[in-house]
Structures are given as C-alpha cells and as structure tokens.
ZAVO-184636 format. One record per residue (C-alpha): y, z negated, x; residue number from 1; residue in one letter. Coordinates in nm, 3 decimals. Example, Ala and Ser with C-alpha at 12.3 -4.5 7.8 and 13.67 -1.06 7.14 Angstrom:
% residues 2
        v        w        u  num  residuo
   -0.450   -0.780    1.230    1        A
   -0.106   -0.714    1.367    2        S
//
This chain:
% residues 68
        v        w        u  num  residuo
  -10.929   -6.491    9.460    1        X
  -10.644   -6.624    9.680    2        X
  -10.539   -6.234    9.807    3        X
  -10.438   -6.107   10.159    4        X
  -10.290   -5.889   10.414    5        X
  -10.265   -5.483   10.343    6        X
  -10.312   -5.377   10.753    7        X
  -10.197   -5.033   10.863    8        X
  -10.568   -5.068   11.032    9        X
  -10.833   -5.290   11.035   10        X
  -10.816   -5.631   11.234   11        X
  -10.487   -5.598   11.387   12        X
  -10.287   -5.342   11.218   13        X
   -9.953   -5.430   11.120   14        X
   -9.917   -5.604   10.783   15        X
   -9.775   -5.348   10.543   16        X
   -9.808   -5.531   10.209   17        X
   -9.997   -5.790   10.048   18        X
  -10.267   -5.779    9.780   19        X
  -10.320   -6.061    9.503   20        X
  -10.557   -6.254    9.326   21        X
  -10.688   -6.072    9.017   22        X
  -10.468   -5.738    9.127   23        X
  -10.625   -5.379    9.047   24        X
  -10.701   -5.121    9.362   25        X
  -10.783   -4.823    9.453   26        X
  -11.076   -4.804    9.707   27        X
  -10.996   -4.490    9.897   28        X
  -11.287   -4.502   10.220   29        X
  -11.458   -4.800   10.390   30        X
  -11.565   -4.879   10.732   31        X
  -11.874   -4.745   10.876   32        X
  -12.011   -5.106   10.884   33        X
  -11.849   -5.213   10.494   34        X
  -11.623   -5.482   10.666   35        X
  -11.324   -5.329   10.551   36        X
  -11.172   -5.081   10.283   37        X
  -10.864   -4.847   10.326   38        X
  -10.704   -4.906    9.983   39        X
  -10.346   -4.831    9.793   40        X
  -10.253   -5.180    9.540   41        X
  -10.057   -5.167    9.286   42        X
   -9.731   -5.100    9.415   43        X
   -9.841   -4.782    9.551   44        X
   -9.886   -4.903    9.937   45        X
  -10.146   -4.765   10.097   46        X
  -10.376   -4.983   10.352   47        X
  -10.699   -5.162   10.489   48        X
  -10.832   -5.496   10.370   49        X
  -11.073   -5.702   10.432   50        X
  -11.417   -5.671   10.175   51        X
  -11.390   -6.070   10.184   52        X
  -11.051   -6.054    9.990   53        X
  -11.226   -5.804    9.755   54        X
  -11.494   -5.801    9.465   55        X
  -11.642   -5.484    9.444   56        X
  -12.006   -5.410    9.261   57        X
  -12.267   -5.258    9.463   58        X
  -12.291   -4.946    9.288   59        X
  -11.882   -4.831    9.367   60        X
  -11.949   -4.955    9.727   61        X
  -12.227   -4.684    9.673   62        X
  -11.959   -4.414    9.593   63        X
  -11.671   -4.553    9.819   64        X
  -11.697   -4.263   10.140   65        X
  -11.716   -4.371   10.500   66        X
  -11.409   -4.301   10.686   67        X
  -11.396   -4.071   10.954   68        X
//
C-alpha cells in the first residue's frame, strides 16, 4: 500500500529502485522460505522485495519458482 525498497538482494542489498503503492510487477522467483520476491517494476529495474510490500494471490505464489 505505502511501497518500498527494490534491493539488489534480500535484507541488505543495495537499494536499486523503489516500488509504489498500487504499481504493476513482474514476479520473476521467490525465496525458498516466500519472504521475499526477485521482481522487475515498472520502469524496467530488476530486484528483490519484500512479500510484505506485495499482494500476491495464493495461486501465482503457487507458480512463482524458487530461486536457486
């Protein structure tokens, strides 16, 4: 609702962007634990946020892959 921080990794990666409230992404890969998904906003910047900062249905959480 508010938005956040696009990380180069989770936690403590180096902010790279920002996301905002109501802003379309695309979920590219998720933590093994869901905590955090490795997305690219809309101005085509590629990065991990936080799932809190994100609202996401449970069946494409289903279909988002693991990283590795």
């Amino acid at each position: 609702f508010n938005g956040g921080n696009v990380r180069e990794r989770p936690i403590s990666g180096q902010v790279l962007d920002q996301i905002n409230a109501n802003e379309s992404v695309e979920l590219l890969e998720k933590t093994a634990d869901g905590t955090w998904y490795h997305i690219t906003n809309e101005r085509k910047v590629s990065g991990w946020v936080s799932v809190t900062l994100l609202t996401i249905d449970d069946a494409t959480k289903a279909r988002v892959p693991v990283a590795k």
